[in-house]
N, C-alpha and C positions, 0 to 999 in steps of 0.2 A: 726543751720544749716549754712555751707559756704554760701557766696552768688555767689563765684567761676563762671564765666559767663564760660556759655558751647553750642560751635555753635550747630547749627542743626543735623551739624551730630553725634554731640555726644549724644543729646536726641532719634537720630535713632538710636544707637547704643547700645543706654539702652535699647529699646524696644526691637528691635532685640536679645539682653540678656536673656530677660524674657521672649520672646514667644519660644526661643531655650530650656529652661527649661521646656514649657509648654509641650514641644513638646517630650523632653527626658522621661520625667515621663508619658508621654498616660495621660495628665490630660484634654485633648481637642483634638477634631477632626480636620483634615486639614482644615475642614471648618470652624469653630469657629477660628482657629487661624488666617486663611486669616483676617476675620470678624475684629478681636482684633489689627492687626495689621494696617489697613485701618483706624480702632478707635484712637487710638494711635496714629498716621501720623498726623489724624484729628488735634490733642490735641498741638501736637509737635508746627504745623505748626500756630494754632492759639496763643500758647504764645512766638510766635516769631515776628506776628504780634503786640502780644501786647508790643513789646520790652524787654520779660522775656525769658534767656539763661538757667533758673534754675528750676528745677523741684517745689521746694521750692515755689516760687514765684505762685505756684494754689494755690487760695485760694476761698471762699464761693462765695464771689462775682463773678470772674472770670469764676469759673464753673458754673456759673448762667449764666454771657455772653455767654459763649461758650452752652449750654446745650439748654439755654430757645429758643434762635431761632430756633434752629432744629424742636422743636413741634410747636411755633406758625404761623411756614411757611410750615407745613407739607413736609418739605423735605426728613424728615425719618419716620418711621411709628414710633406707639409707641412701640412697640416689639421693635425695632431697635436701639430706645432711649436707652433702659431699658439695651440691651447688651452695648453698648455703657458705660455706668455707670457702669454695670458689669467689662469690662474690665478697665474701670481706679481706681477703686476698687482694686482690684487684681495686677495691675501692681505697684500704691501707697503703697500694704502691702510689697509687693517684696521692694519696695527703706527704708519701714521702716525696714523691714529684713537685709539689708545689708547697717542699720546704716549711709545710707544715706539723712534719713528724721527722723523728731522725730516724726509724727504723721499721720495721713492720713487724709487728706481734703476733698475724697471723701466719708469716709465712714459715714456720718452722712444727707451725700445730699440728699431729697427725689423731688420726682416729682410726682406729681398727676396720679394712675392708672385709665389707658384709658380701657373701655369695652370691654372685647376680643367676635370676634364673634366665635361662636361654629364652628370647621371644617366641610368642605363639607363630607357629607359620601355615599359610592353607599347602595345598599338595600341587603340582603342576596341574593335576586334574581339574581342579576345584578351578584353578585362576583361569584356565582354558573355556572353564563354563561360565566365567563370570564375562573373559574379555570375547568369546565368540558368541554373545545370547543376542538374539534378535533386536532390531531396534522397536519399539514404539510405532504403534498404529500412527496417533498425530501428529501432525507435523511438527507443533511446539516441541514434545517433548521426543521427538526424535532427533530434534536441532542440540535438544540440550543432552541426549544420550551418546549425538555424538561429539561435543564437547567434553563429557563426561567419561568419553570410552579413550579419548586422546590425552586424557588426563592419566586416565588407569595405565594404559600400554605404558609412556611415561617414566609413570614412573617405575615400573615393571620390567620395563625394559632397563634401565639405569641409574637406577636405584638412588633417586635427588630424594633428598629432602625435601616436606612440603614447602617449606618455606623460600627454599630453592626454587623449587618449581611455581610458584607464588609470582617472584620478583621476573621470571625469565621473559626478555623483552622479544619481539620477534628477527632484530638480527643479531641475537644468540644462538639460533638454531642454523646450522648448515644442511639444508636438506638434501643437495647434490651431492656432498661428504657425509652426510649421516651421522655429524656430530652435531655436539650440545655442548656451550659454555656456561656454566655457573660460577657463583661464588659464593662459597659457601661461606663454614666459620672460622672465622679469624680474618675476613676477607681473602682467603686463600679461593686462588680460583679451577678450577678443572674443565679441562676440557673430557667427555665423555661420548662412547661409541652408543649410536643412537639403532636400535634392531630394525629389522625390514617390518614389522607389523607394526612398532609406534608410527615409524615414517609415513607407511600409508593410512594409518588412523590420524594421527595429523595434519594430513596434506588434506583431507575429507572436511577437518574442525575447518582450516583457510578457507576454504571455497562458500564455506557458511559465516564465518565471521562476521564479514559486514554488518548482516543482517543483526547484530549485538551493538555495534558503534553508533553510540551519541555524540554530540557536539563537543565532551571534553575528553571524549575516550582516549587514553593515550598507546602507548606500542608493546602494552602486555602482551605477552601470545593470549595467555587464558581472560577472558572477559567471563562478568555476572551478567544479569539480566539486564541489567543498568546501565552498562555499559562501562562500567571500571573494573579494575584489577580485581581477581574471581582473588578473596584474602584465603588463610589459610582456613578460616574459620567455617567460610563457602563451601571449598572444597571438602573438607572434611564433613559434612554434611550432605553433599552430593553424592560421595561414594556411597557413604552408610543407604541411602535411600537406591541406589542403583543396584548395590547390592541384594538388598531386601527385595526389590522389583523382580529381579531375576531370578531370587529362590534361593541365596548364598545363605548356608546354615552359620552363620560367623558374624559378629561384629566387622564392618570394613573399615578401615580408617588409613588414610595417607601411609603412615610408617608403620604399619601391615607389609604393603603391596616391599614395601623397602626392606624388610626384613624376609620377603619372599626371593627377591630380587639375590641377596646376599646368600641365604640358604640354598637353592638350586642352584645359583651361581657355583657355590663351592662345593656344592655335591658333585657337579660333571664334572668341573676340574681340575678340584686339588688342589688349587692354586690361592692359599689364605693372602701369600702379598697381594697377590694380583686384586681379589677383590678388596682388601685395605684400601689399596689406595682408588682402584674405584669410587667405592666409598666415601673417602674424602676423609676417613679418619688420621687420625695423628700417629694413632699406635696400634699394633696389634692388641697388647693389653695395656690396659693405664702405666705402666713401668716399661714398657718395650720402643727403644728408639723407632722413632719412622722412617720404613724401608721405601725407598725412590725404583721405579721401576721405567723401564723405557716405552713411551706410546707404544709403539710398534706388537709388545708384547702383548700389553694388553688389550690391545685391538684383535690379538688375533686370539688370546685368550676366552674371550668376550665371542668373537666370533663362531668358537669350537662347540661352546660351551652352553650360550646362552638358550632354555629353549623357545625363545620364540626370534631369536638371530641369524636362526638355521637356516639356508635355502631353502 
């Protein structure tokens, strides 16, 4: 490899290269790219301290410096670490792709995984009192409660990702089949079994939409005030306030309702592949190949199980 010295802005300029392709392909969320991008700066900036212009110049040691403070001054979490090495992974395969490096230095880097704690989850109770609470005296804000309440079922019912749920266009939804297609991460797509009480809180949001559509609105299912795609940053904002309206003792948030979704899910069932691959994960655990299950199964898993799926 050259040892070619290249300023700062030209290591910002690589990044900025490869998160513009991350971006062209849907292979990450706006979120995860900010995320990668921050990482990266991170990277940039530390082998410039170390007086290295060259991508070249990371090596074992280096990403050790750089790496190992992070966790033993707790300035990142371990989650945060772990993206962190994700993105210079991925960014290093990008420079050996384009023959700019002969190997990647991060990909054999490991760091000792830290205990994850189990997410907070509410009780069937609690979700029953948030998704069955009365709408709104006025009209406004009972148009946006129940935009609001077809967003919760949702995701409640199928456990997407908000950012899933974000992008979902309206013929994504199959409402005579009761399925929903997403695509999630990695552009990996799912098709997902959609419950009898999202369906008919959905079908409630359609009938009111319109009344949301501006001149450039396009074919979101979910719309803002505006008339554009309701972002993840909307929604997430919308529950917390819906929650709060209705007297929910808890922080609400998107990946809440998703980690409620997962936990009752596997409490009636039993059934940990079946909800994996619901889910859209890759693995049971970070080390565990991904088990393929057949629709069928988990439709009717889903069916048995879910409680608000039940006849």
């Amino acid at each position: 490899m050259s040892g070619t010295k290249m300023p700062l802005t030209q290591l910002q300029q690589d990044i900025d290269n490869w998160l513009d392709i991350l971006s062209s392909q849907r292979y990450a969320s706006d979120h995860t790219l900010a995320a990668y991008q921050r990482d990266l700066n991170k990277l940039a900036q530390f082998l410039t301290r170390e007086n290295c212009h060259d991508w070249a110049e990371l090596d074992n040691d280096r990403l050790t410096r750089f790496i190992g403070p992070l966790l033993s001054t707790n300035s990142l979490l371990p989650i945060s670490v772990q993206r962190m090495l994700s993105a210079i992974r991925g960014f290093y395969d990008w420079l050996v792709q384009q023959h700019r490096l002969s190997y990647n230095p991060a990909k054999a880097f490991k760091i000792k995984r830290q205990h994850r704690e189990l997410p907070k989850v509410m009780d069937v109770d609690l979700v029953n009192q948030l998704l069955d609470a009365p709408a709104p005296d006025t009209p406004h804000a009972a148009k946006l409660w129940l935009r609001d309440k077809a967003i919760m079922e949702l995701l409640y019912s199928s456990g997407l990702r908000v950012s899933e749920l974000s992008n979902c266009l309206l013929n994504d939804i199959d409402l005579s089949s009761a399925l929903i297609t997403v695509i999630g991460k990695g552009k990996k797509t799912r098709v997902l079994p959609v419950g009898r009480k999202a369906i008919s809180a959905i079908k409630d949001w359609l009938k009111i939409r319109s009344d949301f559509i501006k001149a450039e609105t396009g074919n979101h299912i979910f719309l803002n005030e505006r008339g554009g795609r309701f972002t993840e940053r909307g929604i997430q904002q919308a529950l917390a306030y819906q929650a709060q309206r209705v007297g929910i003792p808890q922080h609400l948030h998107p990946h809440l309702l998703r980690h409620c979704f997962a936990s009752h899910l596997l409490e009636s069932s039993q059934d940990l592949r079946a909800v994996q691959e619901l889910l859209g994960h890759a693995s049971i655990s970070t080390t565990q190949i991904y088990t393929h299950l057949d629709y069928q199964h988990l439709a009717q898993v889903y069916d048995q199980s879910h409680p608000r799926a039940k006849k």
